[in-house]
C-alpha positions as CSV (number, residue, x, y, z in Angstrom):
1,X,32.4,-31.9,-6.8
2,X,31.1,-34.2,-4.0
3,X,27.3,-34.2,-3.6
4,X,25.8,-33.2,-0.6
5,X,23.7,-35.4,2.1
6,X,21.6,-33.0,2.5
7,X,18.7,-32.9,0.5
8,X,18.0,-29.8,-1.9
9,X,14.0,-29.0,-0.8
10,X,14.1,-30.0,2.2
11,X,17.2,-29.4,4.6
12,X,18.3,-27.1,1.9
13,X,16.0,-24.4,0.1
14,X,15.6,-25.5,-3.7
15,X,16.8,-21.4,-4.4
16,X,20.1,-21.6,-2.3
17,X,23.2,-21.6,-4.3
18,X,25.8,-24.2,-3.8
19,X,29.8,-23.8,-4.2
20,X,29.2,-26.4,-7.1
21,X,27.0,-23.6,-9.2
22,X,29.7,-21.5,-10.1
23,X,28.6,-18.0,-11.8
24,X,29.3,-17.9,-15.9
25,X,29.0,-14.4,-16.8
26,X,26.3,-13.0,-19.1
27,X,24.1,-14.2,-21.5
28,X,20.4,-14.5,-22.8
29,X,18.4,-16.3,-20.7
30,X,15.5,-18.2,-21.0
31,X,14.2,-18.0,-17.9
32,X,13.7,-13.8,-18.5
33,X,12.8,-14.1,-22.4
34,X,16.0,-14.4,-23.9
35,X,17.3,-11.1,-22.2
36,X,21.0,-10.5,-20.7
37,X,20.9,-11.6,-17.1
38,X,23.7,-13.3,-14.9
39,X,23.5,-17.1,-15.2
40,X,24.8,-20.0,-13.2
41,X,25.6,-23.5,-13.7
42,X,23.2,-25.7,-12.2
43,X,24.2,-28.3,-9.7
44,X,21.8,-28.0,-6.5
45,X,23.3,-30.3,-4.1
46,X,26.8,-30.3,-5.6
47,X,29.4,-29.0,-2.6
48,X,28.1,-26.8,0.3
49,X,25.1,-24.6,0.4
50,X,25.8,-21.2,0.7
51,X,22.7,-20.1,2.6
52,X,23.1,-16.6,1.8
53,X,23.3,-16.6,-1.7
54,X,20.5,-17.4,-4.1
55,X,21.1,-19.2,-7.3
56,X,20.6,-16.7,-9.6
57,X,18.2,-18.3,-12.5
58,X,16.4,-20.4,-9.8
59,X,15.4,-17.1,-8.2
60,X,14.1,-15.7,-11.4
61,X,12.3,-18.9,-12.4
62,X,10.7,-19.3,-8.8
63,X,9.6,-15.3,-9.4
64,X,8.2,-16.2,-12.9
65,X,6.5,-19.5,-12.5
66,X,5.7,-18.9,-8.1
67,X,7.8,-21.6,-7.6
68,X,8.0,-22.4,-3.7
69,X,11.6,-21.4,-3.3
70,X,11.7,-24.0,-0.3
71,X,10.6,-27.1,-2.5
72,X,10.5,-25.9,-6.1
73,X,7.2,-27.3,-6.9
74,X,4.3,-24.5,-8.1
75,X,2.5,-22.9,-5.5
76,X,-1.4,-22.4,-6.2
77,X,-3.5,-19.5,-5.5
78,X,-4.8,-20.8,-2.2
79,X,-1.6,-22.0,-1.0
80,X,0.5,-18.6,-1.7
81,X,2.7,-16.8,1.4
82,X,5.0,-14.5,1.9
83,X,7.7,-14.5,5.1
84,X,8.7,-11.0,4.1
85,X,5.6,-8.7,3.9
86,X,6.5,-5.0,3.6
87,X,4.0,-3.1,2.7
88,X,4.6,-0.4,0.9
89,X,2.8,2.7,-1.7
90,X,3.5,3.0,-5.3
91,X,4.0,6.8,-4.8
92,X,6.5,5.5,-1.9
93,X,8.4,3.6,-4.4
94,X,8.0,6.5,-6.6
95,X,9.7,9.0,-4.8
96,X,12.6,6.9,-4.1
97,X,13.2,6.4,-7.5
98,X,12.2,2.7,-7.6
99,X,8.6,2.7,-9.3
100,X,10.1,3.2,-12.9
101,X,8.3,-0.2,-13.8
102,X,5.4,0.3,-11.9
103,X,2.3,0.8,-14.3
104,X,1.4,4.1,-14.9
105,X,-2.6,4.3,-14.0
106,X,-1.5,2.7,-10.4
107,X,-2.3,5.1,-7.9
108,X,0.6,6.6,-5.7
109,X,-1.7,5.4,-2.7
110,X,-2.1,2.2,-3.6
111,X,-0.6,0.0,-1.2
112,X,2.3,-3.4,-2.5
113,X,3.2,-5.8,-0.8
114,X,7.0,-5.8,-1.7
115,X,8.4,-9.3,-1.1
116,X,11.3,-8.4,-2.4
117,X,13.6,-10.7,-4.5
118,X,11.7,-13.9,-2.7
119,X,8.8,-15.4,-4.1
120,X,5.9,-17.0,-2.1
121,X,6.0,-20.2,-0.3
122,X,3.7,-23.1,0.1
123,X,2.3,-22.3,3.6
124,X,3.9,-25.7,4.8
125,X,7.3,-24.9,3.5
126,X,7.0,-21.9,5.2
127,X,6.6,-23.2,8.7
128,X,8.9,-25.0,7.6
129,X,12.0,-23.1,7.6
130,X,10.4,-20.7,10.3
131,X,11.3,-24.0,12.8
132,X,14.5,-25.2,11.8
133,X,16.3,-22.0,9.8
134,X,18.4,-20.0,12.5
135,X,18.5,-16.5,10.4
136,X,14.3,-16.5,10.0
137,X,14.2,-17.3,13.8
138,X,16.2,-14.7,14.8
139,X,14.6,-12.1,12.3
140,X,12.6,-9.7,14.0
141,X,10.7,-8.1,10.9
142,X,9.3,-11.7,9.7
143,X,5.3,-11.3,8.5
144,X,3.7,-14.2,7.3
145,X,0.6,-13.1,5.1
146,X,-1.2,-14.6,2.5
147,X,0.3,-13.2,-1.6
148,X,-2.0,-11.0,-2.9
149,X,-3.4,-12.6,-6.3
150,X,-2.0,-10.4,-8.7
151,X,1.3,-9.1,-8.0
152,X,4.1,-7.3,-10.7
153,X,7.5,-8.4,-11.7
154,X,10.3,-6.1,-11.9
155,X,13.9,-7.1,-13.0
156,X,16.7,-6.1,-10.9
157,X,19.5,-4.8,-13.0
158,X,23.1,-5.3,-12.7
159,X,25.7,-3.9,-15.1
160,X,28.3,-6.2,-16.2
161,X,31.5,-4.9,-17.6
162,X,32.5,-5.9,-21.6
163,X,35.8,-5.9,-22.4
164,X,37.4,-3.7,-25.6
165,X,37.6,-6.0,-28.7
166,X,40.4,-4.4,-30.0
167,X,41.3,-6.8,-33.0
168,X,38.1,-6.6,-35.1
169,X,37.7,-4.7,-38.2
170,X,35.9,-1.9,-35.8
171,X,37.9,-1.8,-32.2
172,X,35.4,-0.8,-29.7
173,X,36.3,0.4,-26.3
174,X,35.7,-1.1,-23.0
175,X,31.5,-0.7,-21.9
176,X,29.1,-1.1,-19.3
177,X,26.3,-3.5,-20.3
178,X,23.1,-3.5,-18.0
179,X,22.1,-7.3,-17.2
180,X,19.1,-8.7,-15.1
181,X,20.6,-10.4,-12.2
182,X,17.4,-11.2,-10.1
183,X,13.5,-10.5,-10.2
184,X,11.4,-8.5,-7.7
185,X,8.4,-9.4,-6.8
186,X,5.4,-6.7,-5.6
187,X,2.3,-7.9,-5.1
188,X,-0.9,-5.8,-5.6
189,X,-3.5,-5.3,-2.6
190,X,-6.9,-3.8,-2.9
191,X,-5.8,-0.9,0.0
192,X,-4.7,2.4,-0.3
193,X,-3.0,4.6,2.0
194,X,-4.0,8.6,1.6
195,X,-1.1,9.8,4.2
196,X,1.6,8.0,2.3
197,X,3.2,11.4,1.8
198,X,3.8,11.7,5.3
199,X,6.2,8.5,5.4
200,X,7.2,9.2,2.0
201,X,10.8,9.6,2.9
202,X,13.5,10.9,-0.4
203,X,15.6,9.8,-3.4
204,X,18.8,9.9,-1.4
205,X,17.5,6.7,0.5
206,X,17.4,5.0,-2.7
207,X,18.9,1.6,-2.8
208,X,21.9,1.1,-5.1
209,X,20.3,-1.4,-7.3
210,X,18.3,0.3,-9.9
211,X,14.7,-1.0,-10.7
212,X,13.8,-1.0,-14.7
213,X,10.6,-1.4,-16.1
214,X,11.8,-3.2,-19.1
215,X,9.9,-6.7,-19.2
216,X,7.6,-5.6,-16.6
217,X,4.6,-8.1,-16.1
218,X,1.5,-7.5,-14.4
219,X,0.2,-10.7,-13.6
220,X,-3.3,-11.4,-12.5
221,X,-4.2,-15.4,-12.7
222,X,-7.9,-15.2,-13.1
C-alpha cells in the first residue's frame, strides 16, 4: 500500500491507525506481558489515517511507557498533560461496576483523573492538535490539566470468539476467550470528594466494556 505524505507525528497522531495496519486477531503480546490482546500489523503511514481509530498495540505501548500519543517520544514528569480530564471517585467507579482493578486500600472518596484510553501528551503536542484537529476544536468537554504523577493501568477487555477444533484427539466446542484490546489510564490525585455518594449514579449506567484488574499496575515514578 502507498505511503502517505503526511507525516506520522506530526499531521498525523503517532496512535492513529491507518488502512495499511490491518487487525490479525489474537495473540500474546509483548507490549501487555505476553497476555492475549488484539494485535495489529504495523505500518504507520501506510494508506489513509483513520482518525478515529487507534492502533491498537500503539495505544497500549503509549499507556505503558507515557508515550505522547501525538509524537511517540516519552513524556517526562514535568512535561505530562491530559486533553481529557474527568475527574472522577474510586467509590464512583465502584458503584458502576468499573473499579474491579482499582487497589483495594484506595478510598471510595478519593478523587481519578480518568483519561480514559488516551495517554498524556507533551504539553506542545497538545496545543498542537488543539489548533489544527477539527474534532478537539469542536469538543466542548476538552480540559487540559497537568497528569497527576502516579496514575493506574487498567486493561480493557474484549472477548474474542475461538472457533471448535473438531478434528483433534479431544473436539472442543466453540468458546469465548477474553482478550485485552486497549489500556485505561486513571491517574491518582491527592483530593478526595466526601459527597461522592450524591453523584454516585448506578450499575445500569455501566459501560459495555468490562474493566479487569488482572495486570493492574500502580505506577508511581519516584
Amino acid at each position: 500500500m502507498k505511503l502517505s505524505a503526511l507525516k506520522v507525528g506530526v499531521d498525523v497522531p503517532w496512535v492513529t491507525s491507518w488502512t495499511g495496519e490491518p487487525t490479525l486477531g489474537v495473540r500474546p503480546c509483548p507490549s501487555v506481558n505476553g497476555a492475549l490482546a488484539i494485535v495489529q500489523a504495523d505500518h504507520p503511514g501506510r494508506g489513509k489515517p483513520l482518525y478515529s481509530q487507534n492502533h491498537a498495540v500503539r495505544q497500549r505501548l503509549s499507556v505503558r511507557d507515557m508515550l505522547c500519543p501525538m509524537c511517540g517520544r516519552p513524556t517526562t514528569a514535568g512535561d505530562r498533560w491530559t486533553q481529557v480530564a474527568h475527574p472522577v471517585t474510586a467509590g464512583r467507579l465502584r458503584v458502576r461496576g468499573r473499579g474491579d482493578g482499582l487497589p483495594a486500600d484506595l478510598a471510595d472518596d478519593s478523587v481519578l483523573i480518568d483519561a480514559g484510553a488516551i495517554a498524556p501528551l507533551h504539553r506542545a503536542c497538545a496545543d498542537r492538535s488543539l489548533r489544527y484537529c477539527p474534532h478537539l476544536k469542536a469538543d466542548s468537554n476538552i480540559d487540559v490539566r497537568p497528569f497527576p504523577k502516579r496514575w493506574i493501568v487498567l486493561p480493557l477487555m474484549a472477548r474474542a470468539e475461538a472457533p471448535a477444533q473438531l478434528f483433534l484427539a479431544r473436539p472442543a466446542p466453540a468458546r469465548s476467550v477474553p482478550v485485552i484490546g486497549f489500556l485505561q489510564l486513571c491517574g491518582l490525585t491527592e483530593e478526595i470528594d466526601p459527597a461522592w455518594r450524591e453523584v454516585a449514579g448506578d450499575r445500569k449506567n455501566a459501560p459495555e466494556v468490562s474493566l479487569r484488574g488482572d495486570g493492574l499496575a500502580v505506577v508511581d515514578p519516584s
